[in-house]
mmCIF entry with sequence, helices, sheets and N, C-alpha, C, O atoms, coordinates in Angstrom:
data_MODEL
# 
_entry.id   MODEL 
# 
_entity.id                         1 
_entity.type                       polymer 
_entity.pdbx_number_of_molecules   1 
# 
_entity_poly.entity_id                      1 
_entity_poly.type                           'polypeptide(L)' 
_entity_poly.nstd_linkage                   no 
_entity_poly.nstd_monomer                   no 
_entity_poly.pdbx_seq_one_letter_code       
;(UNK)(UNK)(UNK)(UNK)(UNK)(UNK)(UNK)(UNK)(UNK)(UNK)(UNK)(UNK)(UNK)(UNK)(UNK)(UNK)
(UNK)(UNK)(UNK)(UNK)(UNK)(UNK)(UNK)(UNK)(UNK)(UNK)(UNK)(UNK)(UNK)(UNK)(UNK)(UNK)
(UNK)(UNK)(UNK)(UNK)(UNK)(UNK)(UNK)(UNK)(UNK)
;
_entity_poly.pdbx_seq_one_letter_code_can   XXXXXXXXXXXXXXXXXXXXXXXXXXXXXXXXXXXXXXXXX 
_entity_poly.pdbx_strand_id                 A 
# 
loop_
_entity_poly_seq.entity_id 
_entity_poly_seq.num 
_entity_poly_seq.mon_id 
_entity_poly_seq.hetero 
1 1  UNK n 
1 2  UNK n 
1 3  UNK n 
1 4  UNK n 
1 5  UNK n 
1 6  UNK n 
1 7  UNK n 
1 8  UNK n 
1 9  UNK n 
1 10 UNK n 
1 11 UNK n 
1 12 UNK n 
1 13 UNK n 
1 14 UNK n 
1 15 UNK n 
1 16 UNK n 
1 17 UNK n 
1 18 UNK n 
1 19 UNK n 
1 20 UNK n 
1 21 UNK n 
1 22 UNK n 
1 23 UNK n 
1 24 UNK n 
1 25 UNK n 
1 26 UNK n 
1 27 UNK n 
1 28 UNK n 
1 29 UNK n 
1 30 UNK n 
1 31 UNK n 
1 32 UNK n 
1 33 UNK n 
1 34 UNK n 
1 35 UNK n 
1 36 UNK n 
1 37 UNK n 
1 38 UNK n 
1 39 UNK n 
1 40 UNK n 
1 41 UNK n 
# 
_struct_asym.id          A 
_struct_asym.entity_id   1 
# 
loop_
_struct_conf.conf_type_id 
_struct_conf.id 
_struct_conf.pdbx_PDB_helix_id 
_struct_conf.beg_label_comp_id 
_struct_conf.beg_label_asym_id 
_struct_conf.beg_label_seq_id 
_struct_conf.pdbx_beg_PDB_ins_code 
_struct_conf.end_label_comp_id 
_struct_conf.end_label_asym_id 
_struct_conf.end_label_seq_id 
_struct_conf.pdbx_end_PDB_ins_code 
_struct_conf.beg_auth_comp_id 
_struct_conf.beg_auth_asym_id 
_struct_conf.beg_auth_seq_id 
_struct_conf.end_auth_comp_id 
_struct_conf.end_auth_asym_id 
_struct_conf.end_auth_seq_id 
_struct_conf.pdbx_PDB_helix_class 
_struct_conf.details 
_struct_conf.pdbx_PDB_helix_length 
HELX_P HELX_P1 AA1 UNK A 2  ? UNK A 13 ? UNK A 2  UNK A 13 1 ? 12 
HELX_P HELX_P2 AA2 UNK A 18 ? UNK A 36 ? UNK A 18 UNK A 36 1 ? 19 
# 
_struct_conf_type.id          HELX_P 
_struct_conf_type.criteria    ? 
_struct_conf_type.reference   ? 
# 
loop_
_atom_site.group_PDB 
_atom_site.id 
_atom_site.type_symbol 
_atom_site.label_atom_id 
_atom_site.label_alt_id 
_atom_site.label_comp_id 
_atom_site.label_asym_id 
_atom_site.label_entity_id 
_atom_site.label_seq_id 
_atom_site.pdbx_PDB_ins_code 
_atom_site.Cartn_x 
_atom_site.Cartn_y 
_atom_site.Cartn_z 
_atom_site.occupancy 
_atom_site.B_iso_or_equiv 
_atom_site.pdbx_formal_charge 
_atom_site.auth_seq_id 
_atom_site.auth_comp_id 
_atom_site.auth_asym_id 
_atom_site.auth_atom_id 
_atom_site.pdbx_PDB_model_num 
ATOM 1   N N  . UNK A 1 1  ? -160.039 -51.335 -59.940 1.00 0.00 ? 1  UNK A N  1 
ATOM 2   C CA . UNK A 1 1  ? -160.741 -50.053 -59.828 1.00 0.00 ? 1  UNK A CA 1 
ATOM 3   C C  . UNK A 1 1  ? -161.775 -50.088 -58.704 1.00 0.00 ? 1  UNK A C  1 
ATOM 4   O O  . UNK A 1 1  ? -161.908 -49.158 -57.908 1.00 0.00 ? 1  UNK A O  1 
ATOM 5   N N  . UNK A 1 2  ? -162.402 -51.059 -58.685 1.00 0.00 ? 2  UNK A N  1 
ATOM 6   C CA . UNK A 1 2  ? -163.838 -50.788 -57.770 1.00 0.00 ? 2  UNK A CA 1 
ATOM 7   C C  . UNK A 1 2  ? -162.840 -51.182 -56.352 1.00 0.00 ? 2  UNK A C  1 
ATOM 8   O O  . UNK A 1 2  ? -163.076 -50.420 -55.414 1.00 0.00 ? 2  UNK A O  1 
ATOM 9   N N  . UNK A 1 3  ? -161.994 -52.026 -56.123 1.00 0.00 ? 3  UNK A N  1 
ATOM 10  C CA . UNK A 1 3  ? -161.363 -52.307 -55.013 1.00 0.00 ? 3  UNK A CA 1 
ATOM 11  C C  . UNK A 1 3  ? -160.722 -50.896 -54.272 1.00 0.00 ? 3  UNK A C  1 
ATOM 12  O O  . UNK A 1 3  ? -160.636 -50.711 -53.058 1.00 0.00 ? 3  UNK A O  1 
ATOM 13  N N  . UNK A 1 4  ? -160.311 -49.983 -55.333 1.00 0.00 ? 4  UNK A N  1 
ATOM 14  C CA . UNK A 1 4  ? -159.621 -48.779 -55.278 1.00 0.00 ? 4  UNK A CA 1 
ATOM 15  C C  . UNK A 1 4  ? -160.738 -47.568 -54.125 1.00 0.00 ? 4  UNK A C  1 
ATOM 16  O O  . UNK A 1 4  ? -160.667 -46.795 -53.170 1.00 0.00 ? 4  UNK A O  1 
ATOM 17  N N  . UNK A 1 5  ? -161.751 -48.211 -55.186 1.00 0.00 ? 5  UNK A N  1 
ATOM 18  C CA . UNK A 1 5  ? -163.355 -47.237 -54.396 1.00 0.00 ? 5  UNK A CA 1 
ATOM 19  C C  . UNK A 1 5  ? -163.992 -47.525 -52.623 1.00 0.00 ? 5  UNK A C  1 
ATOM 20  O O  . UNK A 1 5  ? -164.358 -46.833 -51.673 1.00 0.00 ? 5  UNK A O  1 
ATOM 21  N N  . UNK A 1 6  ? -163.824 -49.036 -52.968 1.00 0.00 ? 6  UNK A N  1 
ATOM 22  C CA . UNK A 1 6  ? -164.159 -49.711 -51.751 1.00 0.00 ? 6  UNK A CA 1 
ATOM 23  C C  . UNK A 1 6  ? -162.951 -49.280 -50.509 1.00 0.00 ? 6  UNK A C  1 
ATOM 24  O O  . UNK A 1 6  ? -163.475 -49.402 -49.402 1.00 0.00 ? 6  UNK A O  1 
ATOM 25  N N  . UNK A 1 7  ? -161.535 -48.828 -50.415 1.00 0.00 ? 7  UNK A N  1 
ATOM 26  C CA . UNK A 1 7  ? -160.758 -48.831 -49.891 1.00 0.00 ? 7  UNK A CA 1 
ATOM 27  C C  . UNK A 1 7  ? -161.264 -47.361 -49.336 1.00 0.00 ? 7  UNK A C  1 
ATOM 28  O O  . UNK A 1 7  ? -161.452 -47.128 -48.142 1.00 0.00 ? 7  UNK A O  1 
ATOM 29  N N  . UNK A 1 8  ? -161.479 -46.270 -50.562 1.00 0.00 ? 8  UNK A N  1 
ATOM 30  C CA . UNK A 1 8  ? -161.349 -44.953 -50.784 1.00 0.00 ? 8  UNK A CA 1 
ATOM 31  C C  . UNK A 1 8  ? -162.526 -44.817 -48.900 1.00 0.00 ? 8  UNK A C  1 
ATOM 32  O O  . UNK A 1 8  ? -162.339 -44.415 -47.752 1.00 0.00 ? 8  UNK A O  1 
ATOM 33  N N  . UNK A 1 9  ? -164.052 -45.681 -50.002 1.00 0.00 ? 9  UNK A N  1 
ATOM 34  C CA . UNK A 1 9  ? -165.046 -45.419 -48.459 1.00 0.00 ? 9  UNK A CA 1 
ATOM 35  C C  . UNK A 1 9  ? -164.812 -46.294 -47.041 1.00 0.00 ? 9  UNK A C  1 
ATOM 36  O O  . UNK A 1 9  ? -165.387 -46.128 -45.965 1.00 0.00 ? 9  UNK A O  1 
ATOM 37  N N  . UNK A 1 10 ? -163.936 -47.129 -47.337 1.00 0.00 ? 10 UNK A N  1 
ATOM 38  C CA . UNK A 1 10 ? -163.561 -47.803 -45.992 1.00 0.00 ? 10 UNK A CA 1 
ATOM 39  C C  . UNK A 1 10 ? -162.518 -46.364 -45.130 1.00 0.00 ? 10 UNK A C  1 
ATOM 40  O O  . UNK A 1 10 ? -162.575 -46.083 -43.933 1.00 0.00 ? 10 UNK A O  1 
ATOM 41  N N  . UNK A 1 11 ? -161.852 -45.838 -45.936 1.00 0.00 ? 11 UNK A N  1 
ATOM 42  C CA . UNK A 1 11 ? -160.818 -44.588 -45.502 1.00 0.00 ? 11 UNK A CA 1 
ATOM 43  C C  . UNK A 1 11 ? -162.428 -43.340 -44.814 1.00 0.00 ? 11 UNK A C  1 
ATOM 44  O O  . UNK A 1 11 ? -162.756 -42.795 -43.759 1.00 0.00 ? 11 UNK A O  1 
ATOM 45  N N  . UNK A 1 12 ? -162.748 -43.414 -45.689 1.00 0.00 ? 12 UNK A N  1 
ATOM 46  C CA . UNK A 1 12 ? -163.885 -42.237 -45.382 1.00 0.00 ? 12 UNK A CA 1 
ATOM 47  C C  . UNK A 1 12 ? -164.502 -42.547 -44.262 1.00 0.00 ? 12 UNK A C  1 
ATOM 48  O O  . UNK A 1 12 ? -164.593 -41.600 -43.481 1.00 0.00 ? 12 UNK A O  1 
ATOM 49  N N  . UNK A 1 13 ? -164.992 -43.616 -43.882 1.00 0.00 ? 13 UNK A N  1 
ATOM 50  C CA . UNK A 1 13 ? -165.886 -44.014 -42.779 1.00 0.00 ? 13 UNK A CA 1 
ATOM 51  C C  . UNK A 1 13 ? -164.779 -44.309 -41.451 1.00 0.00 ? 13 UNK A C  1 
ATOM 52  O O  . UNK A 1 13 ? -165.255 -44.413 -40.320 1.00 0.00 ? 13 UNK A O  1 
ATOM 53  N N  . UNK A 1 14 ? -163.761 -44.394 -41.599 1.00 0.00 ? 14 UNK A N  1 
ATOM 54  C CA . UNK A 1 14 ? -162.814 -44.518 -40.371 1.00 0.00 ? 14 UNK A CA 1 
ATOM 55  C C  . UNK A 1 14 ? -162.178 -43.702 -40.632 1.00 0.00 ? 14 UNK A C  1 
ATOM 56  O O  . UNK A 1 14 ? -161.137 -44.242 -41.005 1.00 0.00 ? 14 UNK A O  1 
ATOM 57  N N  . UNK A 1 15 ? -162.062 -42.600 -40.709 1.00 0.00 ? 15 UNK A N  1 
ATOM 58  C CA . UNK A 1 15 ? -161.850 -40.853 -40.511 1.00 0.00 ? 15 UNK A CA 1 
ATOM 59  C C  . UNK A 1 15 ? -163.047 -39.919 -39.574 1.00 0.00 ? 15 UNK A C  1 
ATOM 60  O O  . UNK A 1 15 ? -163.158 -39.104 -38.658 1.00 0.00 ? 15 UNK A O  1 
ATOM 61  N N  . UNK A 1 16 ? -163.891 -40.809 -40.675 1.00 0.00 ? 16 UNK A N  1 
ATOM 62  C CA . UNK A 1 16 ? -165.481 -39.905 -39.869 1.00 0.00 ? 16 UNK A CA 1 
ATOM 63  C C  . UNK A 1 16 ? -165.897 -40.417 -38.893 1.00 0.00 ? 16 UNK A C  1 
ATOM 64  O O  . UNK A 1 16 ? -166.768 -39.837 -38.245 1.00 0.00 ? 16 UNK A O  1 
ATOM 65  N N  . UNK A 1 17 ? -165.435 -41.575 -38.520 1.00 0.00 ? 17 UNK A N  1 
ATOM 66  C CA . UNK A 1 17 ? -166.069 -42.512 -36.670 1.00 0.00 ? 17 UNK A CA 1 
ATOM 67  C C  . UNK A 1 17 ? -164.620 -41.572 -35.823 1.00 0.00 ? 17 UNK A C  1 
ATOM 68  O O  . UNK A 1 17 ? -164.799 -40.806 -34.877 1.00 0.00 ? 17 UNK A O  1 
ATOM 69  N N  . UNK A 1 18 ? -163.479 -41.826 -36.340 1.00 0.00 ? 18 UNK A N  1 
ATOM 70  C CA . UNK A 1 18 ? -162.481 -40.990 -35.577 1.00 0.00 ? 18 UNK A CA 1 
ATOM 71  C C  . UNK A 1 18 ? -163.490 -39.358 -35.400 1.00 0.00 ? 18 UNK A C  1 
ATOM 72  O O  . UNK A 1 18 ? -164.116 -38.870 -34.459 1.00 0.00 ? 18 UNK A O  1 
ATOM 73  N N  . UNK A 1 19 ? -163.308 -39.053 -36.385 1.00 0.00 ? 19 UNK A N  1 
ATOM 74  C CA . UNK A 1 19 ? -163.879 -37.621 -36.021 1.00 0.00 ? 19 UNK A CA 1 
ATOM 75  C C  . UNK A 1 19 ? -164.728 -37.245 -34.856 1.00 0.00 ? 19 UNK A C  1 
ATOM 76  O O  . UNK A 1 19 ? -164.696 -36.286 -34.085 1.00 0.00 ? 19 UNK A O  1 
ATOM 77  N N  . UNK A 1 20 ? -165.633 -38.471 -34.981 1.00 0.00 ? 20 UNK A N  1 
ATOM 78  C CA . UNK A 1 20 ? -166.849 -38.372 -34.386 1.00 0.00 ? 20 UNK A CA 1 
ATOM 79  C C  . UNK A 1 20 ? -166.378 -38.183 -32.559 1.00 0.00 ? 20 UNK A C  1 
ATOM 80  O O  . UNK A 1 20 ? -166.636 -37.443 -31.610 1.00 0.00 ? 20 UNK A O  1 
ATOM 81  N N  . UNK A 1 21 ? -165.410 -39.581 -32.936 1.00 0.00 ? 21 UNK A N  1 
ATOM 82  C CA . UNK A 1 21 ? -165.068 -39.679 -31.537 1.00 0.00 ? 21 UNK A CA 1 
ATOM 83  C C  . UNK A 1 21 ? -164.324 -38.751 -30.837 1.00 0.00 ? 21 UNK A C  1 
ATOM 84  O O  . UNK A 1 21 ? -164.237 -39.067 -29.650 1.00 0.00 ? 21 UNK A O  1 
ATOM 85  N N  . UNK A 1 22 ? -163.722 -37.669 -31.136 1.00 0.00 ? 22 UNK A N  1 
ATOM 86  C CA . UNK A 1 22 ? -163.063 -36.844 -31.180 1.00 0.00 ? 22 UNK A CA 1 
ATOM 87  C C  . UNK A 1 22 ? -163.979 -35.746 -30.796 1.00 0.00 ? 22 UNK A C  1 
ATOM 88  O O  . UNK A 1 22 ? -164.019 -35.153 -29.718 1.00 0.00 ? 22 UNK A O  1 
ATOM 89  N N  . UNK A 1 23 ? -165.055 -35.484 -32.352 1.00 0.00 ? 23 UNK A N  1 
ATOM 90  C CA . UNK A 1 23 ? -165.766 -34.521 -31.076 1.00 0.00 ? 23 UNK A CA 1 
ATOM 91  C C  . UNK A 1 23 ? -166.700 -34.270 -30.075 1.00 0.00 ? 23 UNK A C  1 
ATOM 92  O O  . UNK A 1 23 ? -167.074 -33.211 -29.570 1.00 0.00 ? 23 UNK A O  1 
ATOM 93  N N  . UNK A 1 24 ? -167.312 -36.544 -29.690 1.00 0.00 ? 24 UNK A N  1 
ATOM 94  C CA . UNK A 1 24 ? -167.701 -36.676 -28.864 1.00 0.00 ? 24 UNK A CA 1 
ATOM 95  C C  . UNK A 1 24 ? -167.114 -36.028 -27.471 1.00 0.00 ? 24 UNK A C  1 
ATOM 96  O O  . UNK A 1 24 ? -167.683 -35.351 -26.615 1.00 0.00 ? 24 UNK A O  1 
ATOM 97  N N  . UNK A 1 25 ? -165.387 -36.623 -27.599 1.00 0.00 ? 25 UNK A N  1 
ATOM 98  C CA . UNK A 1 25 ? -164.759 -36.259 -26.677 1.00 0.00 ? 25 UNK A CA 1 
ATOM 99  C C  . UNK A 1 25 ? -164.491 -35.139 -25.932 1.00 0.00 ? 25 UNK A C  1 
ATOM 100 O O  . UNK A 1 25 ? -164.292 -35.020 -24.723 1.00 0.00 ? 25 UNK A O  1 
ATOM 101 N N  . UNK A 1 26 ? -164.530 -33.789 -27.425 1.00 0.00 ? 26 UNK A N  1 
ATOM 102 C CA . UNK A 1 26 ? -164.374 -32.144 -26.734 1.00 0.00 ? 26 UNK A CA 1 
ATOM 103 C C  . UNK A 1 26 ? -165.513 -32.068 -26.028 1.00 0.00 ? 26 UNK A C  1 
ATOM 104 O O  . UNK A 1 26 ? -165.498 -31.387 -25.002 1.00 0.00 ? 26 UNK A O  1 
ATOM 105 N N  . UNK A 1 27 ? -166.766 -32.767 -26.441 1.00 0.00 ? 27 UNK A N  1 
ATOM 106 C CA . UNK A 1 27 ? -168.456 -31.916 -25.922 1.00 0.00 ? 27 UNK A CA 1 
ATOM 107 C C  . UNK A 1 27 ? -168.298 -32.795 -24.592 1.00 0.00 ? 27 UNK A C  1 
ATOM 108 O O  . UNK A 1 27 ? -169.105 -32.565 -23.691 1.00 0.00 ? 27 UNK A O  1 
ATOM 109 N N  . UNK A 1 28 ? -167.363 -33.743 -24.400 1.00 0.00 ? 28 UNK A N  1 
ATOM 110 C CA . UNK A 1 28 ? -167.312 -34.662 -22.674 1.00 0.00 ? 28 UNK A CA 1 
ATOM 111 C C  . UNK A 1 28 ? -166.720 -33.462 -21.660 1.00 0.00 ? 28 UNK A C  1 
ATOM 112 O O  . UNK A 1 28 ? -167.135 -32.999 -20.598 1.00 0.00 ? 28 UNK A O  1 
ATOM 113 N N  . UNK A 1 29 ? -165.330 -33.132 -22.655 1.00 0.00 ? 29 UNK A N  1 
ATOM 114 C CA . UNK A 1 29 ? -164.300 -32.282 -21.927 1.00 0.00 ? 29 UNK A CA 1 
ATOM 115 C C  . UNK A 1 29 ? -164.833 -30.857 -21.487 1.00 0.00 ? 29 UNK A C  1 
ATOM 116 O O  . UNK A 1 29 ? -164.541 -30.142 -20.529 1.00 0.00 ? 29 UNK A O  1 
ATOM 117 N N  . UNK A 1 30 ? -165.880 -30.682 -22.725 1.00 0.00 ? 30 UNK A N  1 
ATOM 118 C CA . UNK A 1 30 ? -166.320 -29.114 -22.307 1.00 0.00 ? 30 UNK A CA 1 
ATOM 119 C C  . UNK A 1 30 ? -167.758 -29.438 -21.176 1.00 0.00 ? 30 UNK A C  1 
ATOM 120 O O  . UNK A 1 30 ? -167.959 -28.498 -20.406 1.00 0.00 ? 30 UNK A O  1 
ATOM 121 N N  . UNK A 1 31 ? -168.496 -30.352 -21.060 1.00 0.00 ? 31 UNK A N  1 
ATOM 122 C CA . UNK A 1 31 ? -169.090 -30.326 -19.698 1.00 0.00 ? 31 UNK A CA 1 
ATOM 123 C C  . UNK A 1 31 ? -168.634 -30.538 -18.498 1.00 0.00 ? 31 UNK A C  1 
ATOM 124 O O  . UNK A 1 31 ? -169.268 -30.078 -17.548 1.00 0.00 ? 31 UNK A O  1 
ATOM 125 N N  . UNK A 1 32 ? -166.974 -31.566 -18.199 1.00 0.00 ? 32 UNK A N  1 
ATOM 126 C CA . UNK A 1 32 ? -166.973 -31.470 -17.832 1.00 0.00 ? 32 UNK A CA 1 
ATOM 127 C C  . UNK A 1 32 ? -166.229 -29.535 -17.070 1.00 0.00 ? 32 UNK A C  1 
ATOM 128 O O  . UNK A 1 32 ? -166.742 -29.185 -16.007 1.00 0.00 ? 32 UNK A O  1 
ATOM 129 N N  . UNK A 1 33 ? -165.536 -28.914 -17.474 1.00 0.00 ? 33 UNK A N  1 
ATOM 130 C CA . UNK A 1 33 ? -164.957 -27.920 -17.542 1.00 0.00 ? 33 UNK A CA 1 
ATOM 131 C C  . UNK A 1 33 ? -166.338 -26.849 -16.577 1.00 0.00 ? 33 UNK A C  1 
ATOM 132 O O  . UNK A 1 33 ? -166.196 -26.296 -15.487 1.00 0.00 ? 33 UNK A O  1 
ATOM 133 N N  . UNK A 1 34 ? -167.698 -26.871 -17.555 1.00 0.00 ? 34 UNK A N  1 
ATOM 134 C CA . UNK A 1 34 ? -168.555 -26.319 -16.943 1.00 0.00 ? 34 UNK A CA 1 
ATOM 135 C C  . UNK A 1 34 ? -168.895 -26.331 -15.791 1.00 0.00 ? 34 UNK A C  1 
ATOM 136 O O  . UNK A 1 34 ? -169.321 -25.438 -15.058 1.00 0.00 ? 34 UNK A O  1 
ATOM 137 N N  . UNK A 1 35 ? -168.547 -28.189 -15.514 1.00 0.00 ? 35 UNK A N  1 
ATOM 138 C CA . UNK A 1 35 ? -169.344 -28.021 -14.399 1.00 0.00 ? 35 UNK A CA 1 
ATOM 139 C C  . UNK A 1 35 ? -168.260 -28.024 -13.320 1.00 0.00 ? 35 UNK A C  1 
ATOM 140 O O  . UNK A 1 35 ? -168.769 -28.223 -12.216 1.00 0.00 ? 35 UNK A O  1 
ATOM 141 N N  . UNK A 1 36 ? -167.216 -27.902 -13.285 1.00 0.00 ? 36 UNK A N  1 
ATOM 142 C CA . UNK A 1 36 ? -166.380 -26.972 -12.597 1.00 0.00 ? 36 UNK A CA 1 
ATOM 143 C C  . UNK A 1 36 ? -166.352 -25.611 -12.164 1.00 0.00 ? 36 UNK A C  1 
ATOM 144 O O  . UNK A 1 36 ? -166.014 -25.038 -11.128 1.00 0.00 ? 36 UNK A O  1 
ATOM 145 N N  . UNK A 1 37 ? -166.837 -25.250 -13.339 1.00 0.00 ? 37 UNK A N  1 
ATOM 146 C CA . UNK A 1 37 ? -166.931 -23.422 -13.238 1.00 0.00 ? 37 UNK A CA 1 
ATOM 147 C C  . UNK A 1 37 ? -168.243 -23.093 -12.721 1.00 0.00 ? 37 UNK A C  1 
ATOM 148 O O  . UNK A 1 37 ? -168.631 -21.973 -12.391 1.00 0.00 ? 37 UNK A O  1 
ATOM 149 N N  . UNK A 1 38 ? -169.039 -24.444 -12.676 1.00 0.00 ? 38 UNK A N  1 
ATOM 150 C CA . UNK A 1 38 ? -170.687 -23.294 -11.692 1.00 0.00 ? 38 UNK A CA 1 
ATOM 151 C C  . UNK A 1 38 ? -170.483 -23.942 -10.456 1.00 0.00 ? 38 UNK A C  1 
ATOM 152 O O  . UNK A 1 38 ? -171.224 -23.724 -9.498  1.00 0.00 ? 38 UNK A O  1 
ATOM 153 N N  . UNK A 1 39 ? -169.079 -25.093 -10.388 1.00 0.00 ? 39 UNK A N  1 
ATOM 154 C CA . UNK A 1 39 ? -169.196 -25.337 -8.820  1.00 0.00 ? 39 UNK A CA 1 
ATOM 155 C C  . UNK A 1 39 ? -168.458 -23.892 -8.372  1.00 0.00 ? 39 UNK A C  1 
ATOM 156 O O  . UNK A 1 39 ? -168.937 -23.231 -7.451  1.00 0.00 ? 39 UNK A O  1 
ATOM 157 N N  . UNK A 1 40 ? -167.257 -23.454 -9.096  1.00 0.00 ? 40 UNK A N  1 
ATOM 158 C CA . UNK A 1 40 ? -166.713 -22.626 -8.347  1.00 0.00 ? 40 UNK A CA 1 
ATOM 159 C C  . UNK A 1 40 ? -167.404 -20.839 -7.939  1.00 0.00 ? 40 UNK A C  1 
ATOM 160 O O  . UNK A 1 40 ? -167.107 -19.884 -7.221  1.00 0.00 ? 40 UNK A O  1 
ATOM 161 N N  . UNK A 1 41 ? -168.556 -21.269 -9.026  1.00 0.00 ? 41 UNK A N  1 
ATOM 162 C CA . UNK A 1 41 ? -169.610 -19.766 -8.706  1.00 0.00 ? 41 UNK A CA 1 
ATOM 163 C C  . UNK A 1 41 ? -170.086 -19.136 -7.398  1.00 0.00 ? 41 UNK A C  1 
ATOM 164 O O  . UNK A 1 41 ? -170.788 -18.124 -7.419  1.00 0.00 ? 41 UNK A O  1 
# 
């Protein structure tokens, strides 16, 4: 049982670092995007 739990938050915490990294990645993708669009201003 407790092994069951320990697995459950090992799943939880490497979902949520993925996540993270993920939407580190959009907020990379969306500056860079910006700063495309005020070069082309």
């Amino acid at each position: 049982r407790g092994k069951r739990v320990a697995q459950a938050l090992e799943f939880i915490q490497t979902t949520r670092f993925i996540g993270t990294k993920k939407i580190m990645f959009h907020i990379g993708a969306n500056d860079l995007n910006r700063d495309k669009l005020s070069e082309q201003e």
